[in-house]
PDB file of N, CA, C and O in Angstrom:
ATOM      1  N   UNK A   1     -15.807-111.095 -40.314  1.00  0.00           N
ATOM      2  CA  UNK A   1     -16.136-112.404 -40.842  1.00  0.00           C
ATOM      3  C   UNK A   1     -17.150-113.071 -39.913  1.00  0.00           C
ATOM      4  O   UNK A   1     -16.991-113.125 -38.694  1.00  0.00           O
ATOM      5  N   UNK A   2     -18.319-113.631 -40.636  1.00  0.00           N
ATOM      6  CA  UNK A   2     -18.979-114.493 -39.450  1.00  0.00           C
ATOM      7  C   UNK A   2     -18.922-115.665 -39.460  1.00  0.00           C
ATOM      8  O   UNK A   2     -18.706-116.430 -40.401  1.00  0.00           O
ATOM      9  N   UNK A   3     -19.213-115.961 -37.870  1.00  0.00           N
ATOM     10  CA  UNK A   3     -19.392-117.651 -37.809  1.00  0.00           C
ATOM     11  C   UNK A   3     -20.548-118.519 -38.002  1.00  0.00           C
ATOM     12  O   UNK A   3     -21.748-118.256 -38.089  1.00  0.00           O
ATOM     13  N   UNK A   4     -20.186-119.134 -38.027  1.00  0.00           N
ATOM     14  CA  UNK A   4     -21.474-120.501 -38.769  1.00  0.00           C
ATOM     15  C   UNK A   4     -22.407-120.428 -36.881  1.00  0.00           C
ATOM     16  O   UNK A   4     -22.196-120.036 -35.733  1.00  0.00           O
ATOM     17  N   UNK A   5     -23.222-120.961 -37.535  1.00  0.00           N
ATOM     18  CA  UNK A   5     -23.977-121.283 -36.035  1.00  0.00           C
ATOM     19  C   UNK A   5     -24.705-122.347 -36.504  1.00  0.00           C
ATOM     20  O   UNK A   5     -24.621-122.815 -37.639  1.00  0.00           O
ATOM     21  N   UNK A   6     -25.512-122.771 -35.508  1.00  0.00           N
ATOM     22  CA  UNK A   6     -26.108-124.202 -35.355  1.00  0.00           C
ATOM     23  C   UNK A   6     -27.152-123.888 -34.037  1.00  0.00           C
ATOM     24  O   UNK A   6     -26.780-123.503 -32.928  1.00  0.00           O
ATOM     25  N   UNK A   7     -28.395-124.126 -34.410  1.00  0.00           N
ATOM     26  CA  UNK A   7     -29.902-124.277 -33.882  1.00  0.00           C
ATOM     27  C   UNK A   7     -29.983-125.628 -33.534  1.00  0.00           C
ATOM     28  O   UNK A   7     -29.557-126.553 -34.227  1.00  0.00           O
ATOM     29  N   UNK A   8     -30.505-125.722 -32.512  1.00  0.00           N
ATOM     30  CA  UNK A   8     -31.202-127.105 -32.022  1.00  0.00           C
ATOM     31  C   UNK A   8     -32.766-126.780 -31.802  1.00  0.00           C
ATOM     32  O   UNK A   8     -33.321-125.888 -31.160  1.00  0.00           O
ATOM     33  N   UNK A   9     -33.427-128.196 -32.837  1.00  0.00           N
ATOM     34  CA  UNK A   9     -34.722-127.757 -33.120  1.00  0.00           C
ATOM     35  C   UNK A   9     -35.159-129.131 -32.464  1.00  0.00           C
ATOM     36  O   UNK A   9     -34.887-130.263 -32.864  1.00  0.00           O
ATOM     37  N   UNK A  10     -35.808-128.805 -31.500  1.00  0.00           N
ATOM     38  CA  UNK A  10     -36.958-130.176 -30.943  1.00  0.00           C
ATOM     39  C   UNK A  10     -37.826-130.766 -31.667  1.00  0.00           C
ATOM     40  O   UNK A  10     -37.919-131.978 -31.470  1.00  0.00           O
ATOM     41  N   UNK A  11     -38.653-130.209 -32.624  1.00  0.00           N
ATOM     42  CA  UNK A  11     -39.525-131.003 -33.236  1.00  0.00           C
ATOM     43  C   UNK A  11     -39.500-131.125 -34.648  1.00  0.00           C
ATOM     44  O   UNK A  11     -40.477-131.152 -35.396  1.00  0.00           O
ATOM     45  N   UNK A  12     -37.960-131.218 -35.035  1.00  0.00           N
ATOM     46  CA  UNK A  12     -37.921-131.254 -36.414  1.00  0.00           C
ATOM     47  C   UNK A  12     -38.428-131.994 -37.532  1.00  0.00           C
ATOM     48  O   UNK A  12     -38.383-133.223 -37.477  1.00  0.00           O
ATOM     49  N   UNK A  13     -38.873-131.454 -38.475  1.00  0.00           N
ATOM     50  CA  UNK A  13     -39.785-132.581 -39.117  1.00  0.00           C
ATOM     51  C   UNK A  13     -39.327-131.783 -40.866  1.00  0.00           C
ATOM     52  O   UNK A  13     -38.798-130.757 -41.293  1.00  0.00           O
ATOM     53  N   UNK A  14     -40.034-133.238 -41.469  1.00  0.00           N
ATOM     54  CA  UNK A  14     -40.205-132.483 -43.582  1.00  0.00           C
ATOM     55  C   UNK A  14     -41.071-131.406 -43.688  1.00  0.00           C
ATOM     56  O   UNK A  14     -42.169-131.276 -43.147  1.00  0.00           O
ATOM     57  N   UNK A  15     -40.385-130.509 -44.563  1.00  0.00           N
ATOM     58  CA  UNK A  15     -41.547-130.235 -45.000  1.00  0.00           C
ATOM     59  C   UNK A  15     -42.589-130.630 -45.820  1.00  0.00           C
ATOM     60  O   UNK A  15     -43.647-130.046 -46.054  1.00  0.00           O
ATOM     61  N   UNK A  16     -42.090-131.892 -46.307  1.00  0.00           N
ATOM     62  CA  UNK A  16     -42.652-132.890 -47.586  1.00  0.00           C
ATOM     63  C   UNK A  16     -43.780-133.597 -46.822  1.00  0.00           C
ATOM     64  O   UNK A  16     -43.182-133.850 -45.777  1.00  0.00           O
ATOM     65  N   UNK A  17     -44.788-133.990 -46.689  1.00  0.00           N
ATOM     66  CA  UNK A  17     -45.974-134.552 -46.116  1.00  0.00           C
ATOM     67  C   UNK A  17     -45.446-136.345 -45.909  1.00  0.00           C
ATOM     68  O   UNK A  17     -46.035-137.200 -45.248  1.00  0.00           O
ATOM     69  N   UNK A  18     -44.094-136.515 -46.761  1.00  0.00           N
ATOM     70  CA  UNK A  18     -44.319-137.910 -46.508  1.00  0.00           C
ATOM     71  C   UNK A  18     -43.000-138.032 -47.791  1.00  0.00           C
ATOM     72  O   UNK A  18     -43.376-138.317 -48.928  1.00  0.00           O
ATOM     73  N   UNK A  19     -41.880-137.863 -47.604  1.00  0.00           N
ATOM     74  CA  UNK A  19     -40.901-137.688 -48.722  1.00  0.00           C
ATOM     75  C   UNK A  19     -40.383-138.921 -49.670  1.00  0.00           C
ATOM     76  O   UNK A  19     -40.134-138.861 -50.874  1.00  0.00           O
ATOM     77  N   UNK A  20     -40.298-139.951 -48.881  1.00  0.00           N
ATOM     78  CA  UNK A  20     -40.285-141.079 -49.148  1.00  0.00           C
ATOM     79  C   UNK A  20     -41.412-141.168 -50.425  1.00  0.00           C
ATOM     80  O   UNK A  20     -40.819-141.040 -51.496  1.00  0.00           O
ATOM     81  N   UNK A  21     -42.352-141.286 -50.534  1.00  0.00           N
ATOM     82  CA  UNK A  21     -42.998-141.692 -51.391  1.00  0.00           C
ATOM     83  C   UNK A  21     -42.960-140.668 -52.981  1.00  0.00           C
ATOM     84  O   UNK A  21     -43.774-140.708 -53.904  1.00  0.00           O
ATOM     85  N   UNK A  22     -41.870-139.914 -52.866  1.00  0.00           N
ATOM     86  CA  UNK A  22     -41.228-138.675 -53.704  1.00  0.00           C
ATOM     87  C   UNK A  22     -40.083-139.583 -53.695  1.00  0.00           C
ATOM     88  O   UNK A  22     -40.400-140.201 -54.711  1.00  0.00           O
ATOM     89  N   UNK A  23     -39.253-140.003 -53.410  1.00  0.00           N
ATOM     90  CA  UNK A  23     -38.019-140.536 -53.350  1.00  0.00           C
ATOM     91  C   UNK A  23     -37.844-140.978 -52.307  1.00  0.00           C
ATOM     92  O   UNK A  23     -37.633-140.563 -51.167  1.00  0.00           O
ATOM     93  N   UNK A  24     -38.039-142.625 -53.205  1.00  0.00           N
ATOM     94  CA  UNK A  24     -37.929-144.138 -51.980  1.00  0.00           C
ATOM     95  C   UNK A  24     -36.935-143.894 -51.791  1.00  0.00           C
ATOM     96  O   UNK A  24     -36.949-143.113 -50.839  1.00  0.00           O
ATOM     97  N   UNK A  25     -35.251-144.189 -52.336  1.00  0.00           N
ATOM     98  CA  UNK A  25     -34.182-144.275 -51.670  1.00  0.00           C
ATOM     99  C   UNK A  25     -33.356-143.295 -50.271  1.00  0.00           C
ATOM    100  O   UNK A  25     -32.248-143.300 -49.734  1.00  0.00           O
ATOM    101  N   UNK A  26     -34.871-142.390 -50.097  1.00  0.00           N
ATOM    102  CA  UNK A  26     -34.377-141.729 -49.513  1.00  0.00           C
ATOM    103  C   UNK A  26     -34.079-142.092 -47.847  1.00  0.00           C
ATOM    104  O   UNK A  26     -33.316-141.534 -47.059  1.00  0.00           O
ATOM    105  N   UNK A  27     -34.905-143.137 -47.673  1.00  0.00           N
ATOM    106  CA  UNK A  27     -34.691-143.775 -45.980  1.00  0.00           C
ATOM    107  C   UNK A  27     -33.680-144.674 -46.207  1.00  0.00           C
ATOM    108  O   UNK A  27     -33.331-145.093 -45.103  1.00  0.00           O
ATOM    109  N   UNK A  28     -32.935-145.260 -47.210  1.00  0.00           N
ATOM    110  CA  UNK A  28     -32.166-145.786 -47.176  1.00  0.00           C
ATOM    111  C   UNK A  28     -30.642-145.054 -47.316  1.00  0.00           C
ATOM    112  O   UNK A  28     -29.558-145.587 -47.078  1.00  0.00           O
ATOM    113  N   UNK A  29     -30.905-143.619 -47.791  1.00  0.00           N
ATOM    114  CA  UNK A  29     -29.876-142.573 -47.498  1.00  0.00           C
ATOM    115  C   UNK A  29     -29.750-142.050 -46.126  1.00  0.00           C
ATOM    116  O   UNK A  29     -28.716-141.554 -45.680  1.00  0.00           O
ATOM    117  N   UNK A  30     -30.751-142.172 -45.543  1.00  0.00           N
ATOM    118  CA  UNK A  30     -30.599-141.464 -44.367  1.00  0.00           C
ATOM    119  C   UNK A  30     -30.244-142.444 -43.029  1.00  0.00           C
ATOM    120  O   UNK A  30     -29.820-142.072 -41.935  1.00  0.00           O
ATOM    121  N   UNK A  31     -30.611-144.045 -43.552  1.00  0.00           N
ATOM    122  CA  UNK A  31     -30.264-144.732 -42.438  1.00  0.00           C
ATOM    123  C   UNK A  31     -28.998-144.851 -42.657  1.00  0.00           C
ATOM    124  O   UNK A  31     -28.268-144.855 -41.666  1.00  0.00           O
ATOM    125  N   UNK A  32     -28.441-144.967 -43.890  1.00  0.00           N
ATOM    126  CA  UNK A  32     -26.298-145.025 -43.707  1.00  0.00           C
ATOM    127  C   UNK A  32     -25.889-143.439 -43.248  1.00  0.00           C
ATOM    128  O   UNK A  32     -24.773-143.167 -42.806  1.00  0.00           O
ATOM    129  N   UNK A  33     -26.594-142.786 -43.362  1.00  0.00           N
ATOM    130  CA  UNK A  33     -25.653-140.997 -42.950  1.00  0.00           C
ATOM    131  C   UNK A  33     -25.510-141.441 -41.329  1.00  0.00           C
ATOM    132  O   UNK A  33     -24.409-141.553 -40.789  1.00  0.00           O
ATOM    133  N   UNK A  34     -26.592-141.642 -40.741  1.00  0.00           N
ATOM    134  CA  UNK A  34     -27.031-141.765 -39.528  1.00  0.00           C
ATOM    135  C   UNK A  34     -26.240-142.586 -38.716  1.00  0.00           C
ATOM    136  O   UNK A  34     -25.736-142.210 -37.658  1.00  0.00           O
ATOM    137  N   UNK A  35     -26.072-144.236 -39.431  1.00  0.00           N
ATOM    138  CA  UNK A  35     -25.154-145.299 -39.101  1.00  0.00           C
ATOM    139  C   UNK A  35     -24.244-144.934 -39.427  1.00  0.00           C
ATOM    140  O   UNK A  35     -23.448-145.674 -38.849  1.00  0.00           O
ATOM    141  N   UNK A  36     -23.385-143.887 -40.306  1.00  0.00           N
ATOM    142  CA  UNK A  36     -22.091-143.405 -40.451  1.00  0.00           C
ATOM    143  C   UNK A  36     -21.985-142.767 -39.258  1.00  0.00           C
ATOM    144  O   UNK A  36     -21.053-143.022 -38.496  1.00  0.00           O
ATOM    145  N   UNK A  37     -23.184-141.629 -38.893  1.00  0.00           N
ATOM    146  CA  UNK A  37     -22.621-140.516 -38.179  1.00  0.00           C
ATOM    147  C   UNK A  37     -22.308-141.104 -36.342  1.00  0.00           C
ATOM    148  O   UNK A  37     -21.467-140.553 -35.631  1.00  0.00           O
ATOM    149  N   UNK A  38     -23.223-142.344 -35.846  1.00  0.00           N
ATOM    150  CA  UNK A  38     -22.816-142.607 -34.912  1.00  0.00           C
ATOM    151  C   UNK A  38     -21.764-143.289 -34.509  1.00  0.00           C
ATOM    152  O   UNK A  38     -21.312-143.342 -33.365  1.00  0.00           O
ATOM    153  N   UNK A  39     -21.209-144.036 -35.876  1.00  0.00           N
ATOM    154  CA  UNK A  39     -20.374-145.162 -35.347  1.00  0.00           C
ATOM    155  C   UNK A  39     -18.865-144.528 -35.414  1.00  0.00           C
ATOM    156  O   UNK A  39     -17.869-145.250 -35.382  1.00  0.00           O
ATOM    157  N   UNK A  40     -18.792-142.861 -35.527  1.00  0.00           N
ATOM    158  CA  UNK A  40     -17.803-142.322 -36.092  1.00  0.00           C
ATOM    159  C   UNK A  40     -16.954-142.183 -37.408  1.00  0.00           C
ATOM    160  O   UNK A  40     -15.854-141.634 -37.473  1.00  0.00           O
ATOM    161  N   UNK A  41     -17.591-142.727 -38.377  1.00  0.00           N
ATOM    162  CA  UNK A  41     -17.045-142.972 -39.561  1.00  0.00           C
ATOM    163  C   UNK A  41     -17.180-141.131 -40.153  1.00  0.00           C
ATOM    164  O   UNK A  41     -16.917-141.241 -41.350  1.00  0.00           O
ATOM    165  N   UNK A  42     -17.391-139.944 -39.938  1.00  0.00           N
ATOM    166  CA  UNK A  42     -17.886-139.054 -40.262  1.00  0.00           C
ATOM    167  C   UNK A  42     -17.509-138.402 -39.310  1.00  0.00           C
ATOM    168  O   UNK A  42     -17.988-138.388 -38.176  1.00  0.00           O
ATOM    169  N   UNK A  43     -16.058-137.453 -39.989  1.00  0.00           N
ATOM    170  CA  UNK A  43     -15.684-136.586 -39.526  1.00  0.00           C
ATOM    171  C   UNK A  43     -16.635-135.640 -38.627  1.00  0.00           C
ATOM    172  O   UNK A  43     -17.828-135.882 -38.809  1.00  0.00           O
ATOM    173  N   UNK A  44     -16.366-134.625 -37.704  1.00  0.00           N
ATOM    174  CA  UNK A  44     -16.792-133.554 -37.154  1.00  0.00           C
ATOM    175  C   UNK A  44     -15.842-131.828 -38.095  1.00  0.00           C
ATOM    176  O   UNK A  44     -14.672-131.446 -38.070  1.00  0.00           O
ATOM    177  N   UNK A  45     -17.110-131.261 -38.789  1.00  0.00           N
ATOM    178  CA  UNK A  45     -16.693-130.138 -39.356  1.00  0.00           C
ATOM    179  C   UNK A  45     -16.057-128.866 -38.369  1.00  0.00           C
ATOM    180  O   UNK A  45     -15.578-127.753 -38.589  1.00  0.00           O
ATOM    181  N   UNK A  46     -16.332-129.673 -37.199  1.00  0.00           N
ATOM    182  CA  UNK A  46     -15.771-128.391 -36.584  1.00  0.00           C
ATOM    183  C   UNK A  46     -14.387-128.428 -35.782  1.00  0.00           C
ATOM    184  O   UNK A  46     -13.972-127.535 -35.043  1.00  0.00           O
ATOM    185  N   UNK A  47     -13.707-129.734 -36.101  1.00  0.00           N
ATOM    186  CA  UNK A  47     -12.492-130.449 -35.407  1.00  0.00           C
ATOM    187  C   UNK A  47     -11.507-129.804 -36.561  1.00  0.00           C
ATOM    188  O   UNK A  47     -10.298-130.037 -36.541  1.00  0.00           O
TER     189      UNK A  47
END
């Protein structure tokens, strides 16, 4: 069976040139994941 793994990428970026303007709501999805994910509201998948 294998395990999941996880990369840490330094310069991660879209591949979309500019995604937002494809889908506005999308900075407003990503600023609550973000404000979820620091303030702890968002489990850890690996706990």
């Amino acid at each position: 069976m294998s395990t999941p793994t996880t990369t840490k990428q330094d310069n991660l970026q879209s591949r979309l040139p500019g995604p937002t303007q494809f889908f506005p709501e999308l900075a407003a999805i990503s600023g609550a994941m973000s404000k979820a994910t620091r303030n702890g509201n968002a489990r850890n998948a690996a706990r």
